[in-house]
C-alpha positions in Angstrom: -6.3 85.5 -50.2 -7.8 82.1 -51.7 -4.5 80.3 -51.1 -4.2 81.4 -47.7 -7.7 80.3 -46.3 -7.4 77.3 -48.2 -3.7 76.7 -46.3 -5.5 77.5 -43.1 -7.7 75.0 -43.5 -5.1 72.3 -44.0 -3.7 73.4 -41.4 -7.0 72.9 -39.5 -7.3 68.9 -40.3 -3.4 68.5 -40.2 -4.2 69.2 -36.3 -7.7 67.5 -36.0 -7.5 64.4 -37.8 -4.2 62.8 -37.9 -3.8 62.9 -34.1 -7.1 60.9 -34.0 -5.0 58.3 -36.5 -2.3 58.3 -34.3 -4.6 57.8 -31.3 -6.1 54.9 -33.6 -2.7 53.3 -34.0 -1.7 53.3 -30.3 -5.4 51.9 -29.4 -4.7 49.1 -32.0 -1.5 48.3 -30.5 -2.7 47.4 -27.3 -5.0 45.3 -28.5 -2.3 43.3 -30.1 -0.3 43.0 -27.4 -3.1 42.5 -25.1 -4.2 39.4 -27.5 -0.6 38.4 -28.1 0.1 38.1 -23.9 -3.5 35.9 -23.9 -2.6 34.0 -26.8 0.4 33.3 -24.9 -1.1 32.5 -22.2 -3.4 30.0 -23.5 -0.7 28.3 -25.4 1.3 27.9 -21.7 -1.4 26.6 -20.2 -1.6 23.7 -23.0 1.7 23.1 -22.7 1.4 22.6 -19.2 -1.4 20.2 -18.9 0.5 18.3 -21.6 3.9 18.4 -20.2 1.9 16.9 -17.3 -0.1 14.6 -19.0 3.5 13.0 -20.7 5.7 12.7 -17.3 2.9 12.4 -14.5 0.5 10.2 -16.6 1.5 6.4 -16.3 3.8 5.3 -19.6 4.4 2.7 -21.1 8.4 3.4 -19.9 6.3 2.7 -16.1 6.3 -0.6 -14.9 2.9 -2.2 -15.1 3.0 -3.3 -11.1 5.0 -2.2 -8.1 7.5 -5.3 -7.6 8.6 -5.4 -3.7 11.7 -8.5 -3.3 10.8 -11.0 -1.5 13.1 -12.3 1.8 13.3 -16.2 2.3 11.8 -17.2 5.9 14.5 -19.8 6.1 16.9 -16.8 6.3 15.0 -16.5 9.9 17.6 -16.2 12.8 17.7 -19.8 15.0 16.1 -18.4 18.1 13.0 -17.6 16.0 12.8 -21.0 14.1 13.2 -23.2 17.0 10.2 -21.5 18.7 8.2 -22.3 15.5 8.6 -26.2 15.0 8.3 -25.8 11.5 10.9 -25.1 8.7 9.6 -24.0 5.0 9.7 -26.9 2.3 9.5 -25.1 -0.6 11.3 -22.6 -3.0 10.3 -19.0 -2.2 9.0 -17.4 -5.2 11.3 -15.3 -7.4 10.5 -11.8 -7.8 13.3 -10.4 -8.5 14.8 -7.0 -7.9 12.5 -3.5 -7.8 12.8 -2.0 -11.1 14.4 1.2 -11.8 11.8 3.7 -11.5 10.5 1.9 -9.0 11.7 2.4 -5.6 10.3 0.1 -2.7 13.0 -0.4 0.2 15.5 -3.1 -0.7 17.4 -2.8 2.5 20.6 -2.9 1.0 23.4 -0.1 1.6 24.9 1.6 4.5 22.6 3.0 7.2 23.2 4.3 10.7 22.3 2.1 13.3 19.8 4.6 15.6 19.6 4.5 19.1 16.5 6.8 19.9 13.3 6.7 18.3 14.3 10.6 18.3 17.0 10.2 16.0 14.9 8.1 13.5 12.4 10.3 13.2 14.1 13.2 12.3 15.8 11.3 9.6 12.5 10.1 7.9 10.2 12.7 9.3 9.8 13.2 5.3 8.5 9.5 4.9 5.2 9.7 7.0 2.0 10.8 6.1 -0.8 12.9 7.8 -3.7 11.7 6.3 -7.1 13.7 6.6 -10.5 11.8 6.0 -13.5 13.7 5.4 -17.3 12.5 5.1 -19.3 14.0 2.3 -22.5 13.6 1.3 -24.1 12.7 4.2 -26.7 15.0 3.4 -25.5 17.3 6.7 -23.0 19.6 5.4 -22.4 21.2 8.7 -22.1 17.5 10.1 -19.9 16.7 7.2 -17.6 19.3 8.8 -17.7 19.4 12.6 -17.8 15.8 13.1 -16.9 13.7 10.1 -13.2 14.2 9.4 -10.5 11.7 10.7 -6.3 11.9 10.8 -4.7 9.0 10.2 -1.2 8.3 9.9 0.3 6.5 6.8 4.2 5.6 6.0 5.2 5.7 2.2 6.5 2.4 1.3 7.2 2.5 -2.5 6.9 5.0 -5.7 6.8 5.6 -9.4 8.0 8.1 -11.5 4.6 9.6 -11.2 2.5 8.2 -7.8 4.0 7.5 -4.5 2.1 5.2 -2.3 1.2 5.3 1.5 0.3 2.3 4.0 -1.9 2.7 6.0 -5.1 1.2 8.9 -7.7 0.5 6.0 -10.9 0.4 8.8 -11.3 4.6 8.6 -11.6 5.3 5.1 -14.7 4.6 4.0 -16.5 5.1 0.1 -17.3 8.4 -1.1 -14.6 10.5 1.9 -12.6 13.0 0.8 -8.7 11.8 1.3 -6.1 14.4 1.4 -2.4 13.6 2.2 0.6 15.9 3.6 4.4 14.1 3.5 7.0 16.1 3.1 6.2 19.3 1.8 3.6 17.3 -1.0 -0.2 18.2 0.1 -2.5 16.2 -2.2 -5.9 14.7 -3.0 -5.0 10.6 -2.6 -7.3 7.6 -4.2 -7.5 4.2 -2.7 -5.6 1.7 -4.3 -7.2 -1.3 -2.3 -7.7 -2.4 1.4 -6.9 -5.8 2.3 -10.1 -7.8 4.0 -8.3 -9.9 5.9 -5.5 -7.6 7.3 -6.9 -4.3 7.2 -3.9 -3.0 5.5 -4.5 -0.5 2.8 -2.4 1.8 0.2 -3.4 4.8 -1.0 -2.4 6.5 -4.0 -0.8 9.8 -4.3 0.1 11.8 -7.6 3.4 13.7 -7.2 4.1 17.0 -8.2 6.8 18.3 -11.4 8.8 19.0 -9.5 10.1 21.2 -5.8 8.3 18.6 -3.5 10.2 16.7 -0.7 9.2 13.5 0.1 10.8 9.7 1.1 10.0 5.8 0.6 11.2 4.0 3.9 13.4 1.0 3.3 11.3 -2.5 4.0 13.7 -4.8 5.8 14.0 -8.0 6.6 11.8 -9.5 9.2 12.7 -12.8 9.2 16.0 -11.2 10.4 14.6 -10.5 13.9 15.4 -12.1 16.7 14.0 -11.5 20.4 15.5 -8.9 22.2 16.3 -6.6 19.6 15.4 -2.8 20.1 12.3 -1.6 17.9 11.1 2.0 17.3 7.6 2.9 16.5 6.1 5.6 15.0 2.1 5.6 14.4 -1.2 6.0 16.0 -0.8 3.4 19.4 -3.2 5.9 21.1 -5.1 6.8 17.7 -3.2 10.2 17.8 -0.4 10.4 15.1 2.2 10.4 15.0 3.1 8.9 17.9 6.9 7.7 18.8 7.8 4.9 21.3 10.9 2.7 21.8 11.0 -0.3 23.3 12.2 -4.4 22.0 10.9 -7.7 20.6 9.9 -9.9 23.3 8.8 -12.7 21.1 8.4 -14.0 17.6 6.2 -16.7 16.1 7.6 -17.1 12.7 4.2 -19.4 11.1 1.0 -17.8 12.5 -1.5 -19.3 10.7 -3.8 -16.8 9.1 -6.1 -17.1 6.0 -4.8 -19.1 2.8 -1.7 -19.0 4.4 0.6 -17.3 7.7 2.3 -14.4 9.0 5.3 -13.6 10.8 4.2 -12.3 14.7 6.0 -10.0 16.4 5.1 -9.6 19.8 6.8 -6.2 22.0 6.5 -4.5 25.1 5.2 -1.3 23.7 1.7 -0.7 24.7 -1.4 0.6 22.6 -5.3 1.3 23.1 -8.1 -0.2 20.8 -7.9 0.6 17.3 -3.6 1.3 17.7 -1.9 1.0 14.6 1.0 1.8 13.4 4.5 1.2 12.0 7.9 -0.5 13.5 11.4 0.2 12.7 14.5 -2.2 13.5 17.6 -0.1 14.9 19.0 0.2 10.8 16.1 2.4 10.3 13.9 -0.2 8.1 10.5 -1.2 8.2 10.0 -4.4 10.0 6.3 -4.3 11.3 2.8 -2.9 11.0 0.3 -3.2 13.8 -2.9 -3.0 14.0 -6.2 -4.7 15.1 -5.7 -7.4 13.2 -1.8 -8.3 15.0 -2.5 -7.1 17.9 -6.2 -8.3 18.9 -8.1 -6.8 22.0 -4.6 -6.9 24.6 -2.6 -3.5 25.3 0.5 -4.8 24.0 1.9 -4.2 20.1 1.7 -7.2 18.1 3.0 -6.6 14.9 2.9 -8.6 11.1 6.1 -8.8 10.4 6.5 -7.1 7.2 8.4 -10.0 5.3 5.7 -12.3 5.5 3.0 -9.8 3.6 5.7 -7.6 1.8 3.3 -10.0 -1.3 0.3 -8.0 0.1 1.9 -4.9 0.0 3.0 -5.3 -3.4 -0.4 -6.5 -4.6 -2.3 -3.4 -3.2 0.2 -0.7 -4.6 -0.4 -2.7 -8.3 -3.8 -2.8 -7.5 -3.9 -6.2 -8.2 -6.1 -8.0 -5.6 -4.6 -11.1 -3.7 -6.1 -14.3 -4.6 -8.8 -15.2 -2.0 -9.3 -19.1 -1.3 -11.0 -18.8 1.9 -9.4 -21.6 4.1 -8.0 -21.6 7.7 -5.1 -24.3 7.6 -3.0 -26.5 10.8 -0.2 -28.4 10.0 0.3 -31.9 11.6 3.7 -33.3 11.4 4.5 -37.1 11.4 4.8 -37.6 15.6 1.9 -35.9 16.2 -0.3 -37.9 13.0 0.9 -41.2 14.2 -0.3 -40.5 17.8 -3.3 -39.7 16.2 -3.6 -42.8 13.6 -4.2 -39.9 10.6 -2.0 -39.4 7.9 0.4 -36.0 8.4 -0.1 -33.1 6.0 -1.6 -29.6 5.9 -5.6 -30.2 7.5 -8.4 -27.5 6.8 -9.7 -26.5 10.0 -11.9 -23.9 8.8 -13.3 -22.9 5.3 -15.0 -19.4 5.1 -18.9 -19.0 4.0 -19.3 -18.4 0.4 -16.1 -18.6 0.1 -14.2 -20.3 -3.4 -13.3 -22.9 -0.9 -16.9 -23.1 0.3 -18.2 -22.8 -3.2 -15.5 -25.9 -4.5 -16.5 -28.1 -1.8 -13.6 -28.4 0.2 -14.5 -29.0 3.9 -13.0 -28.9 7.2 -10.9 -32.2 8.2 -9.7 -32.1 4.8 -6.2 -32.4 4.2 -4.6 -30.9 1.2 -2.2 -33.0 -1.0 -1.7 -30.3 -3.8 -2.7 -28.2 -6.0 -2.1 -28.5 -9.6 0.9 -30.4 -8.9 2.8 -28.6 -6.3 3.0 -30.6 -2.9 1.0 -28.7 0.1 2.3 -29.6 3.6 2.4 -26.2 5.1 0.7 -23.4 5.1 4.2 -21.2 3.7 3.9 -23.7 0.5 -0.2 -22.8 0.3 0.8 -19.1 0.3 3.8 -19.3 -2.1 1.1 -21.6 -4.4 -1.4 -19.3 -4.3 1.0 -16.2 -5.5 1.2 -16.9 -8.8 -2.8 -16.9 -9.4 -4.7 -14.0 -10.2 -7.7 -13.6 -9.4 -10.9 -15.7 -11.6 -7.8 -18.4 -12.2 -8.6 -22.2 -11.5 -7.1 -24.4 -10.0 -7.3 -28.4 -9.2 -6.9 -29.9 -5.5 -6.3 -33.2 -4.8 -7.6 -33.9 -1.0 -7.6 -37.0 1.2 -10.8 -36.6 2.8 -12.0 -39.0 6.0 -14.7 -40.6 5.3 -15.7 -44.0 7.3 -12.8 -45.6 9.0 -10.6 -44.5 5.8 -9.3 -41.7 4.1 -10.6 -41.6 0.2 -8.5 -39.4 -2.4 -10.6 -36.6 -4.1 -10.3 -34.1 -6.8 -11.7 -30.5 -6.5 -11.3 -27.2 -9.3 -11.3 -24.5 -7.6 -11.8 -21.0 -9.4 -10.1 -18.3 -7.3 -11.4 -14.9 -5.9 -10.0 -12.1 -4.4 -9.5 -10.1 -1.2 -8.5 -6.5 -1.8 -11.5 -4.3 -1.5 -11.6 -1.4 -3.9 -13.8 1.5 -3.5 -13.7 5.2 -4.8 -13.2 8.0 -2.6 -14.3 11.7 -3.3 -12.5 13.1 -6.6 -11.7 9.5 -8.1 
């Protein structure tokens, strides 16, 4: 009788308790995997940020400066340097070739030649930028949303294996905006590299994605190249709508505008555009050969472009964000005819020197007429820009003038110490 009650009662716990164990067991197990799953998940996530941190991060393998080729103006067509007068002296600088991560348009290879502005498009639809410029802190959210947000159009022009870069009309992005950019199928926050104070021209700096984004770099031709007559396609903001297309030729080219420390190639077209047009113009090959904007174009209706050869320097110095050496001078060149009808000596004459300017601050006035500078020969203003390339900013240099003064000219000597004229400012999220 003992044995069986005491049996029972085994019986009795056999059926209580180890279910409850096995209940325990089960209960412990998805805890495991449960920790195991966010274990895993954590450990993803570091690799993630540091996958990204090795390939989108700039390397040492990344070249320390976007490096755009340079084209020689005296490759210019004869049309367009018989209406100038004037023929280049000097050497154009060597840059050299873009490097191999970095990929700025090199016009080289075979291309169609376009005949609409339709067809153009459509191939490098994936090259232009929507650009969306929002105020903050204003203090008026509301405000901030209604009425402070801009679209601008932008045009990549040149990329590294982790940033692509975008040109665009530097007046409309101001400090402390928000800057978002769509190209392609890539829809990121952008920073501002720099905005040239001069030009207006300014890059902005995009970080690409690991991987499954479309985008494209436009090919920069070569302006020099052009020749009145030829067929030109735009695509920008004429109207301050983007993107806007147009077709239409060169009617005129200037090849030495003077401008600042130095000149510019000036297209002239029969394309139209309001106050505040901007944009970018493409040569029947598909290449970049001009960027309008105030600047080109002035108050008039028609598009006046820069023609991108002569500040393809400026564009490569904002992508780098390196900041173009500022001297502060306005230069005119008189040739020998012209100085002996005169009775002056013939060289490259200062007609204006800036305010506060290193110019201003060196001592160098207008009438002046610049012999060289540290060596090199100045008689134009294409050798004064060349010169001034290979400073950087806070560098020195020594002038040697001829100066009027009395019924003679007197030799002086001026050092110079170099600023710059890229304006850099932080936008929301940088």
């Amino acid at each position: 009788m003992a044995d069986e009650i005491y049996e029972k009662e085994r019986q009795r716990i056999r059926e209580r308790i180890v279910p409850r164990k096995h209940a325990k067991r089960v209960f412990l197990t998805i805890l495991a995997v449960i920790g195991s799953a966010v274990l895993f998940g954590a450990v993803a996530a570091a690799m993630f940020w540091l996958t990204r941190t090795l390939f989108l991060s700039d390397s040492p393998n990344e070249p320390a400066a976007i490096v755009i080729a340079r084209d020689d103006p005296r490759d210019a067509s004869s049309g367009s340097t018989a209406a100038s007068g004037e023929t280049p002296q000097a050497d154009p600088q060597e840059s050299g070739s873009p490097g191999q991560d970095v990929k700025p348009g090199d016009g080289t290879g075979d291309r169609a030649r376009y005949t609409s502005v339709k067809a153009l498009y459509r191939d490098f639809a994936d090259a232009f930028a929507e650009i969306t410029v929002t105020e903050t802190g204003t203090g008026d959210p509301i405000g901030d949303l209604l009425n402070g947000k801009d679209t601008l159009f932008g045009a990549a022009v040149a990329e590294t294996a982790s940033y692509l870069f975008i040109l665009t009309d530097g007046r409309r992005i101001r400090e402390g905006s928000r800057v978002t950019v769509r190209i392609g199928t890539l829809n990121a926050e952008a920073s501002v590299v720099g905005t040239d104070s001069i030009t207006d021209l300014c890059v902005l700096r995009v970080r690409k994605a690991l991987s499954g984004q479309r985008y494209r770099v436009l090919d920069l031709g070569n302006s020099f190249l052009a020749e009145a007559g030829d067929p030109l396609y735009l695509v920008g903001a004429p109207e301050n709508v983007p993107a806007a297309l147009g077709e239409g030729m060169i009617t005129r080219i200037v090849p030495y505008e003077p401008i600042t420390d130095g000149y510019f190639q000036h297209i002239y077209t029969d394309l139209v555009r309001q106050n505040h047009g901007y944009g970018a113009l493409f040569n029947a090959d598909g290449e970049l050969v001009g960027w309008f904007s105030d600047f080109a174009s002035g108050s008039g209706t028609s598009v006046r472009a820069l023609g991108i050869s002569s500040v393809k320097y400026l564009v490569e110095d904002l992508c780098s964000g390196r900041g173009t050496v500022y001297l502060g001078i306005l230069c005119t060149e008189i040739g020998e005819e012209e100085a002996a009808a005169a009775g002056v000596l013939p060289g490259l004459y200062v007609t204006e020197v800036f305010p506060d300017s290193p110019a201003f601050l060196a001592g160098i006035q207008p009438g002046d007429c610049i012999l060289s500078m540290d060596g090199s020969d100045m008689d134009s203003n294409y050798t004064l820009q060349l010169q001034l390339d290979y400073y950087a900013e806070g560098s020195t240099a020594t002038m040697y003038l001829n100066r009027f003064v009395g019924n003679e000219f007197a030799m002086i000597t001026l050092t110079v110490t170099l600023g710059s004229r890229m304006e850099s400012f932080s936008v929301a999220g940088y």
